[in-house]
CHARMM internal coordinates of N, CA and C (Angstrom, degrees):
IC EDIT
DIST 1 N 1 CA 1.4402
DIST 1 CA 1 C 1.5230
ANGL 1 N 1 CA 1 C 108.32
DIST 1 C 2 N 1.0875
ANGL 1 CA 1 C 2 N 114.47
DIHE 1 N 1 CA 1 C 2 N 116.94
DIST 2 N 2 CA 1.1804
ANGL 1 C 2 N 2 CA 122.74
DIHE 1 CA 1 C 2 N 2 CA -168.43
DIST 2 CA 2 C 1.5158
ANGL 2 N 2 CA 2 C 115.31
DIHE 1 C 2 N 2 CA 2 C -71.06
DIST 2 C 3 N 1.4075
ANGL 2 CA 2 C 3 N 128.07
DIHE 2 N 2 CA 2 C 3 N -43.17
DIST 3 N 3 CA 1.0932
ANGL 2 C 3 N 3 CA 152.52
DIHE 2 CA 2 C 3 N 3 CA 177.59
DIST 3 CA 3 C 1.9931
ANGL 3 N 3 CA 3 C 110.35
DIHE 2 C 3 N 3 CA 3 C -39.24
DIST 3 C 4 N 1.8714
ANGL 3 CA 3 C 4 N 96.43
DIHE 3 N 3 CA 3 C 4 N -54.17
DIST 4 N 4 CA 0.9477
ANGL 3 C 4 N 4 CA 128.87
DIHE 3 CA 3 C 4 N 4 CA 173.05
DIST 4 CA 4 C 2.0841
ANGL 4 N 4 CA 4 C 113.21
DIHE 3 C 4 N 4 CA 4 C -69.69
DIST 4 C 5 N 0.7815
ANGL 4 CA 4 C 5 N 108.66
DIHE 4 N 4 CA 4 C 5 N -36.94
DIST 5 N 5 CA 0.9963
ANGL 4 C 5 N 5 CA 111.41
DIHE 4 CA 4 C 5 N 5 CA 169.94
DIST 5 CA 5 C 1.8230
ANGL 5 N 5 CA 5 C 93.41
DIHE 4 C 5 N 5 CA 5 C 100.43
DIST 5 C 6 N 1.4465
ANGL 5 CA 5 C 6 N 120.25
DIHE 5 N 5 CA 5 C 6 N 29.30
DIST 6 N 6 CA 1.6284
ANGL 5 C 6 N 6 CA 111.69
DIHE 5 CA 5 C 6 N 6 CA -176.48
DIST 6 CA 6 C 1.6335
ANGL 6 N 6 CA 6 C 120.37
DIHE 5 C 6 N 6 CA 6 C -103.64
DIST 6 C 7 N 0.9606
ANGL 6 CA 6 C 7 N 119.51
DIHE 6 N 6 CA 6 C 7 N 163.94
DIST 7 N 7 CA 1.3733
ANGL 6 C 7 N 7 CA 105.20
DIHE 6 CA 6 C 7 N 7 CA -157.79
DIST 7 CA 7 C 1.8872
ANGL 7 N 7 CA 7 C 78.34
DIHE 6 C 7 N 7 CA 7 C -104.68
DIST 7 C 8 N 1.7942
ANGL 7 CA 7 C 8 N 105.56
DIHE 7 N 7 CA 7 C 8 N -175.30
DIST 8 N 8 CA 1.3220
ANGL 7 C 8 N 8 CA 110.21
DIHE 7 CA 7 C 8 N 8 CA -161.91
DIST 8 CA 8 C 1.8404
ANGL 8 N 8 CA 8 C 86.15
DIHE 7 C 8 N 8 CA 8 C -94.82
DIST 8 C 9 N 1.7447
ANGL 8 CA 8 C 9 N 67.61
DIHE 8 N 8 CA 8 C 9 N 144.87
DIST 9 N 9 CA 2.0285
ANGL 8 C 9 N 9 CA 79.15
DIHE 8 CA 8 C 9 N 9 CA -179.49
DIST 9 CA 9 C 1.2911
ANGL 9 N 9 CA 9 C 94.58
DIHE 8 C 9 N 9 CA 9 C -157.69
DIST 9 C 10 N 1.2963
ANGL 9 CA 9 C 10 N 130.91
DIHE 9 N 9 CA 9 C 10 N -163.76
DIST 10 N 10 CA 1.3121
ANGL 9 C 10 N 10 CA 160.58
DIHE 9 CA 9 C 10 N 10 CA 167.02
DIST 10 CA 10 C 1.1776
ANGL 10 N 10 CA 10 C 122.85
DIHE 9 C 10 N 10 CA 10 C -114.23
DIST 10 C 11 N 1.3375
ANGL 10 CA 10 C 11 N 135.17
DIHE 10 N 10 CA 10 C 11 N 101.52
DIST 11 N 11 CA 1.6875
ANGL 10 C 11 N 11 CA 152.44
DIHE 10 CA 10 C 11 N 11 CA -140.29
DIST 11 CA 11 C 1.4543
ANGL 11 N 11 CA 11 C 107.69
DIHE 10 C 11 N 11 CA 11 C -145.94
DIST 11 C 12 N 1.1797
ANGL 11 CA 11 C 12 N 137.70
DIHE 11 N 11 CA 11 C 12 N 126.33
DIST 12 N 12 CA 1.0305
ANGL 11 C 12 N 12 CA 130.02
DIHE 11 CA 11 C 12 N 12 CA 136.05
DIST 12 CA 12 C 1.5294
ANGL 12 N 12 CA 12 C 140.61
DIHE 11 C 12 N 12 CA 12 C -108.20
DIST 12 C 13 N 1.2714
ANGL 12 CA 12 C 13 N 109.59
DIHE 12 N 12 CA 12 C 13 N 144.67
DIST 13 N 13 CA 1.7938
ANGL 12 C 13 N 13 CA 109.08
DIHE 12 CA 12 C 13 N 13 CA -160.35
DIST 13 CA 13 C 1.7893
ANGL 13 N 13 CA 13 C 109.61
DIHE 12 C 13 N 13 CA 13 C -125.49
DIST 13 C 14 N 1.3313
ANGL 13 CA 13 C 14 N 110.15
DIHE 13 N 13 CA 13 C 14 N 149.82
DIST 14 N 14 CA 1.2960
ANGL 13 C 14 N 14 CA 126.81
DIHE 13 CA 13 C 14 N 14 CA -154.77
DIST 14 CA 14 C 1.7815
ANGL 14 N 14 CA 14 C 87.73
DIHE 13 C 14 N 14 CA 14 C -70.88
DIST 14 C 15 N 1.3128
ANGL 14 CA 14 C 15 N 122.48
DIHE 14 N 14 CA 14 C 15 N 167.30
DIST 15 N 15 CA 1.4161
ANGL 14 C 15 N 15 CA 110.90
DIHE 14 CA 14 C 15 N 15 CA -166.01
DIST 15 CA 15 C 1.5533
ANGL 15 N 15 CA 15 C 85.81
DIHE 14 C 15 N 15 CA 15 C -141.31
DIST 15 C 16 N 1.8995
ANGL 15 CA 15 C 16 N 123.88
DIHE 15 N 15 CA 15 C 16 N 120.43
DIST 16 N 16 CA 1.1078
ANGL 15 C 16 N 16 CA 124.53
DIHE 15 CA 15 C 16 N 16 CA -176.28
DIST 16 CA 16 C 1.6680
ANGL 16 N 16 CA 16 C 119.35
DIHE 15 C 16 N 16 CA 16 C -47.87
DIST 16 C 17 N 1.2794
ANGL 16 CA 16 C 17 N 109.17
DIHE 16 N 16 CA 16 C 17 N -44.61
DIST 17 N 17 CA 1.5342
ANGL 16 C 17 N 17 CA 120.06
DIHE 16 CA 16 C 17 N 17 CA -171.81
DIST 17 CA 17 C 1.8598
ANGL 17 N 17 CA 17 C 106.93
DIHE 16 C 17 N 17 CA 17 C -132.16
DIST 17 C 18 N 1.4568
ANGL 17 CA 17 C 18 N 102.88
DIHE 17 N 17 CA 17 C 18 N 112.19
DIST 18 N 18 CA 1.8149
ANGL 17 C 18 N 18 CA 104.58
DIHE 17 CA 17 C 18 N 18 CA -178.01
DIST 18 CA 18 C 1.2497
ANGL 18 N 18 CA 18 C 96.26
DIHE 17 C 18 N 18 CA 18 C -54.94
DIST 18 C 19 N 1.3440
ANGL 18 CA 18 C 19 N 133.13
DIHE 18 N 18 CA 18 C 19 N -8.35
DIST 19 N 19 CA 1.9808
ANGL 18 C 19 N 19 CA 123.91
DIHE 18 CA 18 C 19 N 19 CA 179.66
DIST 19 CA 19 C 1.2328
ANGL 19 N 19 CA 19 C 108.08
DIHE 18 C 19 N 19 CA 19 C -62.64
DIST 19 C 20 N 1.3986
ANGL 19 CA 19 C 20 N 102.03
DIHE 19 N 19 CA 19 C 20 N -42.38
DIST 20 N 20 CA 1.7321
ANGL 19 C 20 N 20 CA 113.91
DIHE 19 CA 19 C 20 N 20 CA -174.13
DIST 20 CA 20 C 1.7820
ANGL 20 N 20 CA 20 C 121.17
DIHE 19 C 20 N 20 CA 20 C -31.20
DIST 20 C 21 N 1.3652
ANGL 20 CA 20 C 21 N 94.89
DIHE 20 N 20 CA 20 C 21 N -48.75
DIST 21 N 21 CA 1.8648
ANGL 20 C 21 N 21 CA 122.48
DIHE 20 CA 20 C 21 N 21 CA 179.92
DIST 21 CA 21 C 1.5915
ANGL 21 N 21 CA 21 C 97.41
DIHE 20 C 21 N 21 CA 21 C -68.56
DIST 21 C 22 N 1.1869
ANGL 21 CA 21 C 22 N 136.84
DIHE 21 N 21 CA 21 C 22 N -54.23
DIST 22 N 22 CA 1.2917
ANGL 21 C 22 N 22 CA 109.00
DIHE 21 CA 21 C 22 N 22 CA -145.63
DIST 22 CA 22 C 1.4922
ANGL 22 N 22 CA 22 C 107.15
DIHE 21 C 22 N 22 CA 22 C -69.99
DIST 22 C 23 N 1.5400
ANGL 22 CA 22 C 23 N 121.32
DIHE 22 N 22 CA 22 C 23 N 158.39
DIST 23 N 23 CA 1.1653
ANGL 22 C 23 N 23 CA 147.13
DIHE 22 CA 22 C 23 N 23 CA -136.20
DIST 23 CA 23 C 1.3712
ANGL 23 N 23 CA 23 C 123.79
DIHE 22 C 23 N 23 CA 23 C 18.41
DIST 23 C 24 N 1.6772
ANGL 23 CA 23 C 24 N 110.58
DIHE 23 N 23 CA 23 C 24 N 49.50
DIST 24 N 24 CA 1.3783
ANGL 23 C 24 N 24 CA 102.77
DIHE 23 CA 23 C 24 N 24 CA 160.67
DIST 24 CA 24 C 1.8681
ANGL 24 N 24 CA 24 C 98.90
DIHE 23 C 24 N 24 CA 24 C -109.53
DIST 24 C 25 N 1.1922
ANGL 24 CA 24 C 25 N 109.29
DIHE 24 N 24 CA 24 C 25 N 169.55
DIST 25 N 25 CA 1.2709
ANGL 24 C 25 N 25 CA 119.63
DIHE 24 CA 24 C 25 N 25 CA -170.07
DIST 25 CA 25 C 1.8277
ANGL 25 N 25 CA 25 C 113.54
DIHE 24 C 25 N 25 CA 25 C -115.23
DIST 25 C 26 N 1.2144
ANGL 25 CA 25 C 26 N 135.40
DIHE 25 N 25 CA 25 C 26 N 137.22
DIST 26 N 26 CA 1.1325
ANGL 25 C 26 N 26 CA 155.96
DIHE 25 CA 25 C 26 N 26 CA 175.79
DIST 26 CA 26 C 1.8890
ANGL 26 N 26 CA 26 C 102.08
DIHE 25 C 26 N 26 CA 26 C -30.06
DIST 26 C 27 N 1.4027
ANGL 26 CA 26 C 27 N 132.41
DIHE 26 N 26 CA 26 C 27 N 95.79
DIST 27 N 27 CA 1.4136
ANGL 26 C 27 N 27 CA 121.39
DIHE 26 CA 26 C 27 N 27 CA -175.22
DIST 27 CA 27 C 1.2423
ANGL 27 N 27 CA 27 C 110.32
DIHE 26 C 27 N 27 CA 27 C 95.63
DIST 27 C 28 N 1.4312
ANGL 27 CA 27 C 28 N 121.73
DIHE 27 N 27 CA 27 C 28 N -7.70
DIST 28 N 28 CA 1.7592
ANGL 27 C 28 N 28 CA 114.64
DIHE 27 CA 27 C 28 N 28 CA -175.47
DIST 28 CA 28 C 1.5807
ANGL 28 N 28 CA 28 C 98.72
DIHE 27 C 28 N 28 CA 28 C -61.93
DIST 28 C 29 N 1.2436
ANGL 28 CA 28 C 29 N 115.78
DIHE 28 N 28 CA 28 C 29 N 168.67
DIST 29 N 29 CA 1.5544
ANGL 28 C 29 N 29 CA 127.80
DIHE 28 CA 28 C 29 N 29 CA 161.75
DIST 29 CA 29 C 1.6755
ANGL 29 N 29 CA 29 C 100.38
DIHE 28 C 29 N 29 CA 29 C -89.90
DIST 29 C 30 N 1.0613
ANGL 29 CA 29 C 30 N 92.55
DIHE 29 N 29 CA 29 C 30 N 152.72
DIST 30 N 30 CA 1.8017
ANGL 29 C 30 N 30 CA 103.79
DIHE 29 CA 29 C 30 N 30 CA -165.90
DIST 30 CA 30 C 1.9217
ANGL 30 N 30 CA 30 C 101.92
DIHE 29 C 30 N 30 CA 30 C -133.63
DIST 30 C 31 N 0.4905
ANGL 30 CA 30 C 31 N 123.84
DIHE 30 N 30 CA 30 C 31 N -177.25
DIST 31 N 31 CA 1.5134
ANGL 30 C 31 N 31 CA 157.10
DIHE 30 CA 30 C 31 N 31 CA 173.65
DIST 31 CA 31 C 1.5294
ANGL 31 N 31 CA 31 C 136.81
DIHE 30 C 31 N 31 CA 31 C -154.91
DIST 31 C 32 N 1.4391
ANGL 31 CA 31 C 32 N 131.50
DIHE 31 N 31 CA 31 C 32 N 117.33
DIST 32 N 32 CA 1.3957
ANGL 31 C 32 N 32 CA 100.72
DIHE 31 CA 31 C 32 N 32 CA -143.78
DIST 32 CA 32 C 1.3706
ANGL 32 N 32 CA 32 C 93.79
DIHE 31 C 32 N 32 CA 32 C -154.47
DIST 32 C 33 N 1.8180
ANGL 32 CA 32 C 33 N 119.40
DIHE 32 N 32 CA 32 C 33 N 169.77
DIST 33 N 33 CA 1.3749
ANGL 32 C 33 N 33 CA 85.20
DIHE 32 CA 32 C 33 N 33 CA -166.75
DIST 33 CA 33 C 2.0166
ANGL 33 N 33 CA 33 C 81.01
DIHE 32 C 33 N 33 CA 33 C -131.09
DIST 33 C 34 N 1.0293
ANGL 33 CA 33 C 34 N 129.68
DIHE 33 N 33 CA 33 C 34 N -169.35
DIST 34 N 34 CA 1.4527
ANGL 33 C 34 N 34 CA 130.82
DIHE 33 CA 33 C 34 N 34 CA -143.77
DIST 34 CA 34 C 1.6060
ANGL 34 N 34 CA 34 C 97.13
DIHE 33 C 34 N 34 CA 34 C -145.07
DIST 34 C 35 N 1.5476
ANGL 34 CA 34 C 35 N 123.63
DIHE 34 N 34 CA 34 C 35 N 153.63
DIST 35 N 35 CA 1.1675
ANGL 34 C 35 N 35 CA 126.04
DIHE 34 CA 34 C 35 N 35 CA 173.03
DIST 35 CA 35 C 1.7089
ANGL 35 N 35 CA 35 C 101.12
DIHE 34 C 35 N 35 CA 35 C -136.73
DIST 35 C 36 N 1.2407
ANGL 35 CA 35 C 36 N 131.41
DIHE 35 N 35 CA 35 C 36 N 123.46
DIST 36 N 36 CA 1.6724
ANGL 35 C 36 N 36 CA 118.15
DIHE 35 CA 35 C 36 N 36 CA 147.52
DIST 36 CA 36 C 1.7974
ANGL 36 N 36 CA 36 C 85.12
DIHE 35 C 36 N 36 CA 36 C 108.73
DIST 36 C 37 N 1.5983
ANGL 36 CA 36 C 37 N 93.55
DIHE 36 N 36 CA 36 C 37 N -178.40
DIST 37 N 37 CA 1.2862
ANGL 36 C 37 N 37 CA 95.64
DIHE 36 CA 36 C 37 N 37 CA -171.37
DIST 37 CA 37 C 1.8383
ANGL 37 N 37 CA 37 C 94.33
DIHE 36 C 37 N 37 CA 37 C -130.28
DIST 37 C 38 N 1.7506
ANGL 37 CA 37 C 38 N 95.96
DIHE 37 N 37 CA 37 C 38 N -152.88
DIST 38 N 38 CA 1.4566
ANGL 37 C 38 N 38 CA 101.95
DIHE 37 CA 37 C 38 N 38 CA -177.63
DIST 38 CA 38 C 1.4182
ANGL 38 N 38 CA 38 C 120.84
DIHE 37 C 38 N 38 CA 38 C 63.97
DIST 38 C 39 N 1.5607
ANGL 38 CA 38 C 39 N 111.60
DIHE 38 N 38 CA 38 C 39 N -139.38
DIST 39 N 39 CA 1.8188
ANGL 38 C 39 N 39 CA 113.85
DIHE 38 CA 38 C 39 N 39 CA -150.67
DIST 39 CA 39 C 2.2237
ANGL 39 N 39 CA 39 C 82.60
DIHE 38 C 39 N 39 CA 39 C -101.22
DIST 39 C 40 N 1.2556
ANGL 39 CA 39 C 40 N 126.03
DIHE 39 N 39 CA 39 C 40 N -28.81
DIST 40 N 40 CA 1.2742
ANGL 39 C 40 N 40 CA 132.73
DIHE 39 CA 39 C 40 N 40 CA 175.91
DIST 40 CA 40 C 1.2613
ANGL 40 N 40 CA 40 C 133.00
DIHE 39 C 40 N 40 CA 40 C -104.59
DIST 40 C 41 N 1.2464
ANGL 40 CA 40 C 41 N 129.91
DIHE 40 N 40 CA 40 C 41 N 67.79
DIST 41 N 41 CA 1.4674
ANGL 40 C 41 N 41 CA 118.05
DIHE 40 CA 40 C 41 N 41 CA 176.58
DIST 41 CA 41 C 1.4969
ANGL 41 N 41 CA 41 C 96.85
DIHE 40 C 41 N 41 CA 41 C -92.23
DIST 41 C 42 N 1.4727
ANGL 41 CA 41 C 42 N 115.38
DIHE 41 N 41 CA 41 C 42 N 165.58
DIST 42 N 42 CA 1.4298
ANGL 41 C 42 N 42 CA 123.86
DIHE 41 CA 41 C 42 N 42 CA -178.46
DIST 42 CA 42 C 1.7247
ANGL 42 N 42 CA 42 C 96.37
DIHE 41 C 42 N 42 CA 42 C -125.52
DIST 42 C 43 N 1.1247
ANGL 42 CA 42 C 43 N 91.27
DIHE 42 N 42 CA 42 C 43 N 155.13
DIST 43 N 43 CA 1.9665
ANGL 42 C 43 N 43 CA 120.42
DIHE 42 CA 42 C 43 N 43 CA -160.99
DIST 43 CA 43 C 1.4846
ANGL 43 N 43 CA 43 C 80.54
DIHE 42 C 43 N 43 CA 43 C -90.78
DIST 43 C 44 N 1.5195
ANGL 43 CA 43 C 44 N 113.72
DIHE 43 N 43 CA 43 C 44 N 117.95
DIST 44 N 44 CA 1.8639
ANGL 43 C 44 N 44 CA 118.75
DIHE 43 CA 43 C 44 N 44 CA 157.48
DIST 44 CA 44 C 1.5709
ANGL 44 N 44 CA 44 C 106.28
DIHE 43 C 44 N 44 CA 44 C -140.42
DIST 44 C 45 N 1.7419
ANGL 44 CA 44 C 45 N 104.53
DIHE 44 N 44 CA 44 C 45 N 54.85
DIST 45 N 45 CA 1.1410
ANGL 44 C 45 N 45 CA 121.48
DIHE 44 CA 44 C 45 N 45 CA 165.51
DIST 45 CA 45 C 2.0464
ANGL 45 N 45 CA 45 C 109.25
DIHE 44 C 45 N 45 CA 45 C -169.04
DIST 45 C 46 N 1.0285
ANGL 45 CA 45 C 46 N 111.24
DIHE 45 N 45 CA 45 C 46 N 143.21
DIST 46 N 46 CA 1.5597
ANGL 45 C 46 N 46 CA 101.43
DIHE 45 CA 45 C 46 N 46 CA 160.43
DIST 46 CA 46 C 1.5003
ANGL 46 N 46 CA 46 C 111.60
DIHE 45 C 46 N 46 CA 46 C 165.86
DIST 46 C 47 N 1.6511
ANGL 46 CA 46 C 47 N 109.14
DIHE 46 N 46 CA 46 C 47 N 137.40
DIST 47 N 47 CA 1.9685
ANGL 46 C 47 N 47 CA 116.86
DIHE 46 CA 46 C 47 N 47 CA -154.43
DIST 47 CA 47 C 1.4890
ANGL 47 N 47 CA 47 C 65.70
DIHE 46 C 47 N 47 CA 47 C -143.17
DIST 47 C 48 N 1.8061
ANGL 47 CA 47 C 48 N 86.21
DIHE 47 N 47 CA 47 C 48 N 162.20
DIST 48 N 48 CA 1.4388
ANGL 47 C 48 N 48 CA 121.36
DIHE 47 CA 47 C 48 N 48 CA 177.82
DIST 48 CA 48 C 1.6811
ANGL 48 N 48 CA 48 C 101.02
DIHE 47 C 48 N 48 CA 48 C -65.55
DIST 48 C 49 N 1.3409
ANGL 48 CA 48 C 49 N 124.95
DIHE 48 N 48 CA 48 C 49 N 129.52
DIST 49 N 49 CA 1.6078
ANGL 48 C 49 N 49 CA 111.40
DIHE 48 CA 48 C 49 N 49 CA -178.04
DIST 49 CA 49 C 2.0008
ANGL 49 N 49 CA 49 C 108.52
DIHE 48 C 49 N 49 CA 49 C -70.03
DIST 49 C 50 N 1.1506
ANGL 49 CA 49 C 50 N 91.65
DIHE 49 N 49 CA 49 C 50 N 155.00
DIST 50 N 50 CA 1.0933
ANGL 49 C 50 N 50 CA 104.56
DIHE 49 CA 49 C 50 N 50 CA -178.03
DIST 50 CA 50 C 2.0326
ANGL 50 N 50 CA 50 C 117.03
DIHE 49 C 50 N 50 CA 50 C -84.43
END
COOR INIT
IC SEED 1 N 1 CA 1 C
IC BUILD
């Protein structure tokens, strides 16, 4: 994440609402939006990227 200053890795993050996921697919590109700071922010946004 560039924003963040992180290099590319493989992360996973707590997701505010399990609604968020449904109809995304396994490998889609996402777009997503972030809450909080530090080693945990949680995702309370995210669309198929454009």
């Amino acid at each position: 994440m560039k924003e963040l200053n992180w290099p590319a890795m493989t992360m996973g993050f707590t997701v505010a609402d399990e609604k968020l996921l449904r109809g995304l697919m396994v490998g889609e590109q996402v777009s997503f939006d972030l809450k909080g700071s530090g080693a945990a922010p949680v995702i309370t946004g995210i669309r198929p990227a454009k």
